[in-house]
Residue frames as a rotation matrix with the C-alpha (Angstrom) as fourth column:
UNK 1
0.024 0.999 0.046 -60.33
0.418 -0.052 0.907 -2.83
0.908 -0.003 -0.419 -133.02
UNK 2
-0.353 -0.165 0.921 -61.12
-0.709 -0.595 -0.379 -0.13
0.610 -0.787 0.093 -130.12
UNK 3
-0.944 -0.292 0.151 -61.46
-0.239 0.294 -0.925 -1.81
0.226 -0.910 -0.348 -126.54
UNK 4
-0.419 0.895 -0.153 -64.98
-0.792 -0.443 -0.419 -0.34
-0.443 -0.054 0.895 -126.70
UNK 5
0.062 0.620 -0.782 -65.98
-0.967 0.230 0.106 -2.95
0.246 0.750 0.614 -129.56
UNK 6
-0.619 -0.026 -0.785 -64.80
0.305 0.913 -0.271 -5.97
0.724 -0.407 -0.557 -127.54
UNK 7
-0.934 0.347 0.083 -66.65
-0.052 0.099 -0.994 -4.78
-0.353 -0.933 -0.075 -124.14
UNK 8
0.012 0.981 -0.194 -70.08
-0.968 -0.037 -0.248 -4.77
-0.250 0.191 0.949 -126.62
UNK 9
-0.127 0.124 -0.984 -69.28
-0.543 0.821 0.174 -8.09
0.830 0.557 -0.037 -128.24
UNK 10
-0.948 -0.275 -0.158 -68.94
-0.028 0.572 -0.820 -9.46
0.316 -0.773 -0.550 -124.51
UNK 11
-0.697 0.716 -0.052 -72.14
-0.577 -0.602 -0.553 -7.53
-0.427 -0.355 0.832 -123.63
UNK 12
0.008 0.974 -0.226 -73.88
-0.998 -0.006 -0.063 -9.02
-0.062 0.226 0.972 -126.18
UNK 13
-0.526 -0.297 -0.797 -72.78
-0.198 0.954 -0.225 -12.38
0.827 0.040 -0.561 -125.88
UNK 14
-0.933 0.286 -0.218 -73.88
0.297 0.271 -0.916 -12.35
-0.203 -0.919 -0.338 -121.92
UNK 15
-0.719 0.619 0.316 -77.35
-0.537 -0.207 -0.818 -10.83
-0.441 -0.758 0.481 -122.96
UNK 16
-0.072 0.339 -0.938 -78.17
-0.486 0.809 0.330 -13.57
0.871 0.479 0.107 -125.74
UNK 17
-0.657 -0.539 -0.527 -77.17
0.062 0.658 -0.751 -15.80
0.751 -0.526 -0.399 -122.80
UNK 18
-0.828 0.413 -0.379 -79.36
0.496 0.223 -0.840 -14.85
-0.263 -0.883 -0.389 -120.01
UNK 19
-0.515 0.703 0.490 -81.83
0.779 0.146 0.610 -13.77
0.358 0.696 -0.623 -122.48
UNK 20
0.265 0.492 -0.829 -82.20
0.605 -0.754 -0.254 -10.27
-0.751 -0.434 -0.498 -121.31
UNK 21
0.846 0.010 0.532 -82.09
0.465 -0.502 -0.730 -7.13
0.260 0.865 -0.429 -122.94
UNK 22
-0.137 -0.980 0.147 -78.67
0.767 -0.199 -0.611 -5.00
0.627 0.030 0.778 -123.54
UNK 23
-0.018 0.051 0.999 -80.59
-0.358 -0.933 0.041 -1.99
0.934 -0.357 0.035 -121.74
UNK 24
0.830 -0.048 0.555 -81.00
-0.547 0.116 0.829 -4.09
-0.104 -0.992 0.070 -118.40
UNK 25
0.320 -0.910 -0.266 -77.79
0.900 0.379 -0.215 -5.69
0.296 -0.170 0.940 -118.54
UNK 26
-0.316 -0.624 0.715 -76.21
0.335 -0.778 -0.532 -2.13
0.888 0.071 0.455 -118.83
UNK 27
0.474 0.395 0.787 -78.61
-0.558 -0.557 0.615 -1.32
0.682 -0.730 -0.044 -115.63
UNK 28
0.944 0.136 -0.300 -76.99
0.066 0.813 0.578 -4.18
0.323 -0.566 0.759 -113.56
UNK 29
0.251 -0.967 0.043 -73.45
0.919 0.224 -0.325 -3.57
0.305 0.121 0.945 -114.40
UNK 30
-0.827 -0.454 0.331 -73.32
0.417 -0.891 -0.181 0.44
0.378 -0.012 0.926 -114.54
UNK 31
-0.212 0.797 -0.566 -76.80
0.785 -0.206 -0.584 1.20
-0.582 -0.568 -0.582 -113.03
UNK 32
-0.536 -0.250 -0.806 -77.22
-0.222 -0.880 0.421 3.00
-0.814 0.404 0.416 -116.79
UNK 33
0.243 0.910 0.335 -79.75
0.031 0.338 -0.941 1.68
-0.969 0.239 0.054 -119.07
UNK 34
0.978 -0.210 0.011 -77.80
-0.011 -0.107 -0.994 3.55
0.210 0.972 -0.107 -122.08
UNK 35
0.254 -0.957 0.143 -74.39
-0.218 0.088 0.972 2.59
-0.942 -0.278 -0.186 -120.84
UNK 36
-0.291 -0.425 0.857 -74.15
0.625 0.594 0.507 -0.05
-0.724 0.683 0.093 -124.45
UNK 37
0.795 0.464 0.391 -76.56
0.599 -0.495 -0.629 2.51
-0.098 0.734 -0.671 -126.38
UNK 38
0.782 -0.517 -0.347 -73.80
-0.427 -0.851 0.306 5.40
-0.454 -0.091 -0.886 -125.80
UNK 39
-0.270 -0.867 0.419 -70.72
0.294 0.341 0.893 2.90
-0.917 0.364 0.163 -126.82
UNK 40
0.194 0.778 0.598 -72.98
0.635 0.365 -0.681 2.32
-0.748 0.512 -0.423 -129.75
UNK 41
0.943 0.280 0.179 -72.99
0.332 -0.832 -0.445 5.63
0.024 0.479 -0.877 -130.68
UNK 42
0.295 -0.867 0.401 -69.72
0.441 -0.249 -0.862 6.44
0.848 0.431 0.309 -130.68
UNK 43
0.960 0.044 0.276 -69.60
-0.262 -0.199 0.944 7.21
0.096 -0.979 -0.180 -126.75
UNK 44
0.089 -0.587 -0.805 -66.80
0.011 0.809 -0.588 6.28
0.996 0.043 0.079 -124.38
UNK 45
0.860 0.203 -0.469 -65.80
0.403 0.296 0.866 5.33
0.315 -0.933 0.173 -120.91
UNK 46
0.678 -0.635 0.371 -63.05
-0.724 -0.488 0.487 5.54
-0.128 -0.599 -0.791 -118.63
UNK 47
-0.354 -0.612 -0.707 -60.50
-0.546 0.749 -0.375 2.97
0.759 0.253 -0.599 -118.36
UNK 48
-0.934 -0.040 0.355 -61.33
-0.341 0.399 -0.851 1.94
-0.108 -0.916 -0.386 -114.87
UNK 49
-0.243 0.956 0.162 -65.18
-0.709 -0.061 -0.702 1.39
-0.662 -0.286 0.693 -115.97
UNK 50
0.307 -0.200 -0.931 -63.67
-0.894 0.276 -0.354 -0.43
0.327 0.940 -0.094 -118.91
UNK 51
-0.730 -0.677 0.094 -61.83
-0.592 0.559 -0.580 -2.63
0.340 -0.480 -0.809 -116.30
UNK 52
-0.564 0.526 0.637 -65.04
-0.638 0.212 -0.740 -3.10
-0.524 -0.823 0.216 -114.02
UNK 53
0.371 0.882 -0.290 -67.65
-0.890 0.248 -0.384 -3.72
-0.267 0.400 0.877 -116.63
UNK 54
-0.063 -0.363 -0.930 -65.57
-0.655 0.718 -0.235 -6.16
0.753 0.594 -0.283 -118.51
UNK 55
-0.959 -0.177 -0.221 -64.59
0.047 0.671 -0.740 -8.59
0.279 -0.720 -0.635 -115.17
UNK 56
-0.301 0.927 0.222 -68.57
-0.559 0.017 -0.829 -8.13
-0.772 -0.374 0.514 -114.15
UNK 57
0.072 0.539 -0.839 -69.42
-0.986 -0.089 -0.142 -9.20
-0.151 0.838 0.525 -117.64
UNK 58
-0.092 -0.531 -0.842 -66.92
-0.603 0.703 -0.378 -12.21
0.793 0.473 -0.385 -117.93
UNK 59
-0.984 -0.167 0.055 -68.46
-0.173 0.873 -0.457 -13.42
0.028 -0.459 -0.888 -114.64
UNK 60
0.151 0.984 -0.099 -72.16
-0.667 0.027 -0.745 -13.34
-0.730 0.178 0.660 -115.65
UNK 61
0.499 0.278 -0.821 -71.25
-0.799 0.515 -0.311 -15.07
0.337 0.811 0.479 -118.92
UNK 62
-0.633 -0.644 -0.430 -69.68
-0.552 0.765 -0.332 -17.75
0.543 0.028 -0.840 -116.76
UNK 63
-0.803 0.430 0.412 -72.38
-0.326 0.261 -0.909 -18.19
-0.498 -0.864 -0.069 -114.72
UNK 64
0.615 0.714 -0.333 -74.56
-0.618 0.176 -0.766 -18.73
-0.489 0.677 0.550 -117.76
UNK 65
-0.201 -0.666 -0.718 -72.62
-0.946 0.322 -0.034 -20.70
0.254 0.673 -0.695 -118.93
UNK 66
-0.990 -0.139 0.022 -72.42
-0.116 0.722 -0.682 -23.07
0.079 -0.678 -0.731 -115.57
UNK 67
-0.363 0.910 0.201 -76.16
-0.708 -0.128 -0.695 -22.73
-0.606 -0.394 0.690 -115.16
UNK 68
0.493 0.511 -0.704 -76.77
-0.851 0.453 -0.267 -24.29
0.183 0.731 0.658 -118.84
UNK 69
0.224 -0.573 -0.788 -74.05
-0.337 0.714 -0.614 -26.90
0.915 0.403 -0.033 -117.92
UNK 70
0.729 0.015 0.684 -74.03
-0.678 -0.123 0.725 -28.15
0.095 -0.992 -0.079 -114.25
UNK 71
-0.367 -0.896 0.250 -71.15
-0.924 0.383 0.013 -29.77
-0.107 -0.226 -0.968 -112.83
UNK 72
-0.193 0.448 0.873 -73.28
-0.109 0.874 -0.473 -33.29
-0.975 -0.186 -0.120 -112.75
UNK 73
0.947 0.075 0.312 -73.69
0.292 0.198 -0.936 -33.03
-0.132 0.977 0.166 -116.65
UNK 74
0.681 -0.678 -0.276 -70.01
-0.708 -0.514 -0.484 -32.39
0.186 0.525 -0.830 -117.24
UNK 75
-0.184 -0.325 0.928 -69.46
-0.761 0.644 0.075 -35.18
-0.622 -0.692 -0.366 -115.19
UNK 76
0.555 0.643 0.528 -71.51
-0.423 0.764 -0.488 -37.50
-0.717 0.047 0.696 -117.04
């Protein structure tokens, strides 16, 4: 599977999570509204934007994560 089809599954994983759409996620990360529309379509990136987005992504979906789960409920 192309690189491309894991950085959407991430994508959409983080904007289920914080319950935005994929077009303002893509504005946060790449300041591109159709950053995920273009994968979509059969677009691509660079490597190095591959690199960025992906480590931005994978710390939003931790932070949504930690948000739904504070340290004081993990504790408990």
């Amino acid at each position: 599977m192309p690189m491309k089809h894991d950085l959407l599954k991430l994508a959409k994983e983080v904007s289920e999570l914080k319950k935005i759409p994929m077009s303002r996620l893509a504005r946060k990360v790449v300041f591109d509204n159709k950053f995920f529309d273009r994968l979509e379509a059969g677009g691509d990136c660079t490597t190095q934007t591959y690199e960025r987005v992906t480590e931005e992504l994978r710390q939003l979906k931790a932070g949504a994560v930690d948000a739904e789960h504070p340290a004081s409920d993990r504790n408990a």
